[in-house]
C-alpha positions in Angstrom: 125.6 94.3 73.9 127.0 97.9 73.9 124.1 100.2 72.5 125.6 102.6 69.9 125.2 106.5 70.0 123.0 106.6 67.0 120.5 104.6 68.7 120.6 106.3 71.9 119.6 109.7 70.1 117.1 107.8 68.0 115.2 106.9 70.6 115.5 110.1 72.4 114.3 111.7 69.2 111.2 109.1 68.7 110.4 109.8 72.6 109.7 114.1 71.7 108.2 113.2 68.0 105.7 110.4 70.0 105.3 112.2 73.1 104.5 115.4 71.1 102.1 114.0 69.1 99.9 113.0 71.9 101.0 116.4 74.2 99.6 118.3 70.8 96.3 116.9 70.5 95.8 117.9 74.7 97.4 121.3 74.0 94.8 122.0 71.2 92.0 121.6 74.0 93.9 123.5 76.5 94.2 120.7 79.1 96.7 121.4 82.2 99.1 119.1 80.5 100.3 120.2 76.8 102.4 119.5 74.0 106.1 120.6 76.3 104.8 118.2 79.3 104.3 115.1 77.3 107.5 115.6 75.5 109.3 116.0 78.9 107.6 112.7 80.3 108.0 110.9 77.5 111.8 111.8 76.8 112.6 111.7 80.6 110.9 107.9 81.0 113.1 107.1 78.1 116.1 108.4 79.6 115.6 106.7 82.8 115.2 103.4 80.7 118.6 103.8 79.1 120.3 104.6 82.3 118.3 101.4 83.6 119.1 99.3 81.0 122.7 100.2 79.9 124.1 103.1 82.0 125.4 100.5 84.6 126.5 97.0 82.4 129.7 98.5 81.4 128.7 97.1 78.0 127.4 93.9 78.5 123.6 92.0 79.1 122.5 93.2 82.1 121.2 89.7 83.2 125.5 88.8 82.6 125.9 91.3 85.1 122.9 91.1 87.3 121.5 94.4 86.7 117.7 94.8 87.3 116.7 97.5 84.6 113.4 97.6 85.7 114.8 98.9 89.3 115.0 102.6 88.4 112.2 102.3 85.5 109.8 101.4 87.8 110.5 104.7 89.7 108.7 106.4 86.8 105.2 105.6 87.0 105.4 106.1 90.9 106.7 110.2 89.6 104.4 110.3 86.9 101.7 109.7 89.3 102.2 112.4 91.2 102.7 115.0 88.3 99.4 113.4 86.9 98.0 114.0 90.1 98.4 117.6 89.7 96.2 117.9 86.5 93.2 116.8 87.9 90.7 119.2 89.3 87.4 118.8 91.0 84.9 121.3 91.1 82.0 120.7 93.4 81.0 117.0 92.2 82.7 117.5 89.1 86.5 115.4 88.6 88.2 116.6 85.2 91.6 116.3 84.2 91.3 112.5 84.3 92.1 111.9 80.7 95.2 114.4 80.7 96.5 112.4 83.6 96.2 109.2 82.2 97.4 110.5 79.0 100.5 111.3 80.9 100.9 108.0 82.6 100.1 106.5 78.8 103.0 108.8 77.6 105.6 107.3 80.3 105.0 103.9 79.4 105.7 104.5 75.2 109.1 106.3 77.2 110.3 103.3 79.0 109.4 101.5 75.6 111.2 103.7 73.6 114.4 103.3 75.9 114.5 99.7 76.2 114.2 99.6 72.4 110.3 98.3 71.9 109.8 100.1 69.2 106.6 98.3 68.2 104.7 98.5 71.1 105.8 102.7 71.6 104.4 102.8 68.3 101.2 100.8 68.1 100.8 102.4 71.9 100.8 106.1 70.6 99.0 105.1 67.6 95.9 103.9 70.4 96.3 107.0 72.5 95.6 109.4 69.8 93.0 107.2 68.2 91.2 107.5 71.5 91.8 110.8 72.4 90.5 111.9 68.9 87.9 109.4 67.6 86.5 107.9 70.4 85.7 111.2 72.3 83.1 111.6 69.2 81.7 108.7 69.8 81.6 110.0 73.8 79.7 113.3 72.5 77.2 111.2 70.6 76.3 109.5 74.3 76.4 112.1 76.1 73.6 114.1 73.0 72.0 111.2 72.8 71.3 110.6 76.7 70.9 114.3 77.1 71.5 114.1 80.7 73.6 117.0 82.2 74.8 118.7 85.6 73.7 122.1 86.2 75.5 123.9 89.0 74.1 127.2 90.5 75.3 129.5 93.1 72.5 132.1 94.1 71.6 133.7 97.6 70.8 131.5 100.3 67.1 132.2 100.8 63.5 130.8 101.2 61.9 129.2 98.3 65.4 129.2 96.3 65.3 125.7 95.2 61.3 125.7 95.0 61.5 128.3 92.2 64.1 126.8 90.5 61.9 123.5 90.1 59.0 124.9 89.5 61.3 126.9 86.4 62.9 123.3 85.4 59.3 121.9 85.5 57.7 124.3 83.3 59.7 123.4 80.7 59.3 119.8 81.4 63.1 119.0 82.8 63.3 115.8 84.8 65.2 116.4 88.2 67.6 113.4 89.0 69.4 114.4 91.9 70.0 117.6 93.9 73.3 118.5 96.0 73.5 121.4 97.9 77.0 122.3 99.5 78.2 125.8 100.7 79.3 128.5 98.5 82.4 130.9 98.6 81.5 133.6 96.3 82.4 136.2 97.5 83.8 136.7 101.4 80.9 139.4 102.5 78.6 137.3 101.0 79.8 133.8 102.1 77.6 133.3 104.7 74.1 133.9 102.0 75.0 132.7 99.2 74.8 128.0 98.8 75.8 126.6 96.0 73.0 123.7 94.2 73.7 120.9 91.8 71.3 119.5 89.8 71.3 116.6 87.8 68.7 117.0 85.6 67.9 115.0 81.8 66.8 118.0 79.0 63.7 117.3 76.7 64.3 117.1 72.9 63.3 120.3 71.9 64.8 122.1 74.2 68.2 124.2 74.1 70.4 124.0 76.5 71.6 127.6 76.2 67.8 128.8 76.5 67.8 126.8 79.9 70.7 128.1 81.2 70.0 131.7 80.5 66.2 131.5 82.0 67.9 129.9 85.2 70.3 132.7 85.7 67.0 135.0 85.3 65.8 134.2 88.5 65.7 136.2 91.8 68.5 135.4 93.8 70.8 133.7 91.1 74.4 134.6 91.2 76.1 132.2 88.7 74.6 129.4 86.7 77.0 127.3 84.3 76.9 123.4 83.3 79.0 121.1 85.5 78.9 118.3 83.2 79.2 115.9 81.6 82.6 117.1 80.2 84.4 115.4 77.3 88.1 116.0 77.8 
């Protein structure tokens, strides 16, 4: 069956209004991926589908003509998972970007959808995405209030009693230490050899604000950056 011109730029159209929807709502939190790369996923997977599907059955079934579709469509989540690759960042213990990447990967799937003519699924699919994207990370901030457990990360000057005084600080203000890291710092390239870099995973007291923690940290002898590691929400 010969697919007309009017569907081809329907579902090219469907695969920028669907792809942008969900590249919007990352772009309004100023992830690595934004509203013009899930567009160009999203219409590029569909394009591949097409030229999978119908660019080579001369206008017939592909399984009259033993065409695979799924030979050059299948190509797409191997890219895509590279490109997501590149969105994802880790900082000390920290891995963010996950969401955006699989939000991408997501984004190629409604694509091949789109292209093969599934309509139903691309739609109910995006529909999903954005619902968790922009409900259920609510739901994720309630947790993470609730549980009030976060990662601090601090980069002072490598020195005797560093860590001692930051415990004794936490302490005082009855923070419960989970876990301690401590891993090399590169602040600055005269000072790489003094300065270390500590994480702390540590659970905050009801009562106590964050932002009042983090400032008497940085107050400290010795402490060159303080900043929360996690847990982010994407």
């Amino acid at each position: 069956m010969e697919i007309s011109y009017l569907d081809i730029i329907l579902r090219l159209l469907l695969s920028v209004i669907l792809g942008g929807g969900v590249g919007f709502e990352r772009e309004r939190h100023n992830r690595p991926a934004g509203f013009r790369t899930h567009v160009l996923v999203c219409l590029g997977s569909t394009l591949v589908m097409l030229i999978s599907a119908y660019g080579f059955t001369n206008g017939s079934f592909y399984w009259r003509t033993g065409v695979d579709p799924s030979r050059i469509a299948a190509q797409v989540v191997t890219g895509v998972g590279f490109l997501g690759a590149g969105t994802i960042l880790r900082h000390g213990t920290t891995v963010t970007g996950l969401t955006t990447a699989a939000s991408l990967w997501v984004v190629s799937g409604v694509g091949l959808a789109l292209g093969i003519g599934f309509y139903l699924g691309a739609f109910v699919t995006t529909a999903l995405v954005l619902l968790s994207l922009v409900i259920f990370v609510q739901l994720e901030h309630s947790v993470v209030r609730f549980s009030r457990y976060k990662r601090l990360w601090i980069r002072g000057i490598d020195r005797p009693g560093l860590l001692g005084s930051i415990g004794n600080l936490l302490g005082s203000m009855n923070v419960n230490i989970n876990k301690v890291e401590m891993s090399d710092s590169s602040f600055d390239e005269k000072l790489a050899k003094e300065t270390i870099a500590i994480e702390l995973m540590i659970r905050i007291p009801k009562g106590l604000s964050s932002d009042i923690l983090l400032q008497k940290v940085s107050q400290l002898p010795g402490i060159l950056e303080v900043s929360w590691e996690g847990p982010f929400i994407e």
